[in-house]
C-alpha positions in Angstrom: 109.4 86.6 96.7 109.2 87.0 100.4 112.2 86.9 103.0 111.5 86.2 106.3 112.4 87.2 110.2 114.5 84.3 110.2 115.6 84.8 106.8 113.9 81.9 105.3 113.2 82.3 101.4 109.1 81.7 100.4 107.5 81.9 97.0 104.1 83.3 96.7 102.7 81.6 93.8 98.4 82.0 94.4 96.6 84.7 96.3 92.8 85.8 96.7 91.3 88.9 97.8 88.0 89.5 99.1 87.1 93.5 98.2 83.5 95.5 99.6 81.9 97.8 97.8 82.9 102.0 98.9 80.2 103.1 101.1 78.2 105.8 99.9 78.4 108.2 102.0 81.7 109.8 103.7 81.9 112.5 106.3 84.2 113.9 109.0 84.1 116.7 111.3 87.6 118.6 112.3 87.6 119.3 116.0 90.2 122.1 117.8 91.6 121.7 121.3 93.3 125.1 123.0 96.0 122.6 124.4 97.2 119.2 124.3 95.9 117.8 127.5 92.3 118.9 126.8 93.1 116.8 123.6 94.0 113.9 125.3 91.2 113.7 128.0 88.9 114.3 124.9 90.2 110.9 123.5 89.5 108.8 126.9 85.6 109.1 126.0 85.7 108.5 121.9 89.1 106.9 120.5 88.2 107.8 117.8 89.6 111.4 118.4 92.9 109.6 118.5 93.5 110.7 115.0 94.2 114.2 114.8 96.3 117.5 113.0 98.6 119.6 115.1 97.5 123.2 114.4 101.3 124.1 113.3 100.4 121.5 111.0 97.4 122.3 110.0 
């Protein structure tokens, strides 16, 4: 059962998926910044970076 914004009632009562196969191959690489604005100017050339581990946290 699904409830709405609006608080209208639906009733799923088919659904399909379409799944891929895992890739292969996984890999990262962990990279450190000294401070948080080196981090930050790091991520306006690769977004990727966006994703990242405070080192308290780490």
């Amino acid at each position: 059962m699904v409830i709405g914004s609006e608080g209208i009632l639906g009733v799923i009562t088919e659904a399909w998926m379409r799944l891929q196969e895992r890739p292969n191959f996984r890999a990262s690489c962990p990279v450190f910044f000294n401070d948080y604005d080196k981090a930050l100017k790091a991520t306006r050339y690769n977004p990727n970076l966006l994703y990242f581990l405070p080192i308290a946290d780490a």
